[in-house]
N, C-alpha and C positions, 0 to 999 in steps of 0.2 A: 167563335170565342174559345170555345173547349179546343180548338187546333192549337190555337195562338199559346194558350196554358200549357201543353203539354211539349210544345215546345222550347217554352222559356225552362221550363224543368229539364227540358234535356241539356241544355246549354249550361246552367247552373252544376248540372253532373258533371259535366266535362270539364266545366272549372275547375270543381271538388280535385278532378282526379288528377289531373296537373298542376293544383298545389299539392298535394298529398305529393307526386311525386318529387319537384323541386323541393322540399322539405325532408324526404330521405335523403336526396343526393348530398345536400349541403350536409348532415348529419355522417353521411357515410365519409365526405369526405374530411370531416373532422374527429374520426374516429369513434364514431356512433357516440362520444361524450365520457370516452372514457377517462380516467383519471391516468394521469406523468406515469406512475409505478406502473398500470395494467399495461400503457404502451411499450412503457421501457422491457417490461419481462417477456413480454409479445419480441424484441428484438434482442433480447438474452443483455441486458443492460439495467442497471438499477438506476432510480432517479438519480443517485451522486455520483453518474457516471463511471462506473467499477461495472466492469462485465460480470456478471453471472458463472460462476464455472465449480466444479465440485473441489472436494478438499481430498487433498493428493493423501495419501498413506503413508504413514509415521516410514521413516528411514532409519535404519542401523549401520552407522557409519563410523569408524576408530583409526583414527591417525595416531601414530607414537609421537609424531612431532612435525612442526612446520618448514617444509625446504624454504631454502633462500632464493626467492625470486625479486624482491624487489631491496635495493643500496639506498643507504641512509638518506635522504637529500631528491633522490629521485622523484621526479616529476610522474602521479600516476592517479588516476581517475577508476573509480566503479561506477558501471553503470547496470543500475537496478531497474531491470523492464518485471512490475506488475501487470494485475488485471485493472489497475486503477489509476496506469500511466506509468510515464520513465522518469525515474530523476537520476541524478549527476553526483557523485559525493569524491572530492579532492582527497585523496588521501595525503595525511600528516607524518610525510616520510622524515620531514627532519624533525622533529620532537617526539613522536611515537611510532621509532622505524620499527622495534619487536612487533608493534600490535599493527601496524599496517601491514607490514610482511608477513604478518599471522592472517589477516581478514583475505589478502590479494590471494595467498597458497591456497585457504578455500574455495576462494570465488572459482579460480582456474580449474581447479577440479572438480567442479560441477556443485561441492557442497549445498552450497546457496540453493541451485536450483529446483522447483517443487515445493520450496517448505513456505511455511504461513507466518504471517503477522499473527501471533498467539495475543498479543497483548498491547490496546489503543484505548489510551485515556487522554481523553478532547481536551486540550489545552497544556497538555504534559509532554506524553510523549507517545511514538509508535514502536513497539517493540517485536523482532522478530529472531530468526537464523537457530531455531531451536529444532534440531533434526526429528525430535518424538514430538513435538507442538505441544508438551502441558508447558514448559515453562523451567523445563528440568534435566533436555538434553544440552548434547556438547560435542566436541570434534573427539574426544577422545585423548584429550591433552589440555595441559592449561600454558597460559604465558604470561611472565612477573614483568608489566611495565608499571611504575608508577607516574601516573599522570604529570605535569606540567604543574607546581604549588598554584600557580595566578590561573589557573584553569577556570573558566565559568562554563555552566552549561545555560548559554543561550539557545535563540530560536538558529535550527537549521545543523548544529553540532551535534557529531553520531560520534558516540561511543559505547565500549562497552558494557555488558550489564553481568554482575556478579550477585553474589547472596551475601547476604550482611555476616556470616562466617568466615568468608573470603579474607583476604589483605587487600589494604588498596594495591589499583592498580592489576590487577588480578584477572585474566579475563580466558574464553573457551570459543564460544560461535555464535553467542547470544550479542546482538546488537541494538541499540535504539536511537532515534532520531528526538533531536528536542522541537518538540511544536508549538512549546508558547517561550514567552518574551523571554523566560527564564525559570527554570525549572527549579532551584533553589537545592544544589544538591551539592555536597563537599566533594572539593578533588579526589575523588576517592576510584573515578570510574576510568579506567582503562580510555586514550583519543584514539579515536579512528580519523575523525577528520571533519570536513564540513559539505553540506548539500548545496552547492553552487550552482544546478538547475534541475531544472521541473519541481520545484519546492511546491507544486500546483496537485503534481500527482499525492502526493506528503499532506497535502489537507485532504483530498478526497478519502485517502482512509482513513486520516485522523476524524473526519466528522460519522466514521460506522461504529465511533468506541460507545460502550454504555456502561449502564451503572456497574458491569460487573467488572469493567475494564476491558471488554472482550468485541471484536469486531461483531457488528450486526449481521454481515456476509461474508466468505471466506475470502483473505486475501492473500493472493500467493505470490512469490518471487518467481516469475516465470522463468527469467535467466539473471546471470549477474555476468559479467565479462570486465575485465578490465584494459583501460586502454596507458599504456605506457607513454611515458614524452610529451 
């Protein structure tokens, strides 16, 4: 009888220890139960899908003025690769050929490149292209367009961004993207033009803005290129 007992306890052990181990595996394979955010930073990705990357070093950059690369009417596109996806924006060569021909001159020359979204307020807009990231740099030159009078800023319309000292129409290297339905702001802003695709990546950084208007993670313009025709 005492065999029979000491048996049945051995077998009961061996149980134990093959559920114990099916029970880590299923856990290891689910990430020992970690949470979206510790996986996501485990693969250098934030939950809203924006990579993980440092914030690049203020630029000191002075143009005296914008060469002529792009004719009034021309057909020409920027395409803006962040860490938080690509989007598409048409540039508005026939109604704001100064300020598209002033954004294309940057982009070509590398300006755009490295610098940050300084400034994303959720449901408003995304604002970036500012070479020193407070909110206060510029190419080194300004450009007098004055917007379109029947101008709205709806969802997906990147223009301009100026200081309330400015004149309308007024613009340097600062640009924003409108991200709600309608931003409620007077023809006053300098058109670049509109976000025709990946308007997907355009919410991912729109949903890292907070109370202070400021991204939750660093977002960069990795490149900007434009495509002509």
């Amino acid at each position: 009888m005492e065999e029979q007992k000491d048996r049945r306890w051995i077998v009961l052990v061996v149980f134990a220890l093959i559920a114990a181990g099916v029970i880590a595996a299923v856990l290891i394979s689910n990430g020992g139960g970690d949470s979206d955010d510790e996986t996501s930073a485990a693969t250098g990705t934030s939950a809203g899908g924006c990579e993980t990357v440092e914030a690049p070093k203020p630029k000191t950059v002075s143009f005296k003025a914008p060469e002529q690369v792009l004719e009034q009417g021309e057909e020409a596109t920027a395409v803006v690769k962040t860490n938080c996806g690509t989007f598409e924006i048409e540039l508005d060569t026939g109604r704001a050929p100064k300020t598209a021909n002033s954004f294309a001159f940057l982009a070509e020359e590398g300006f755009y490149d490295d610098l940050i979204f300084h400034r994303v307020v959720p449901g408003f807009v995304i604002q970036g292209g500012d070479p020193e990231g407070t909110g206060l740099g510029g190419p080194g030159y300004s450009v007098d367009e004055k917007p379109p009078p029947n101008l709205s800023y709806t969802k997906g319309v990147v223009a301009m961004a100026k200081s309330s000292a400015d004149p309308p129409g007024r613009s340097g290297s600062q640009f924003y993207v409108v991200t709600g339905a309608d931003a409620g702001l007077p023809p006053e802003y300098a058109l670049v033009g509109k976000v025709t695709e990946g308007f997907d990546a355009v919410a991912r950084i729109e949903k890292l803005g907070d109370a202070e208007e400021k991204p939750k993670q660093t977002v960069v313009i990795e490149e900007m290129t434009i495509e002509q025709g």
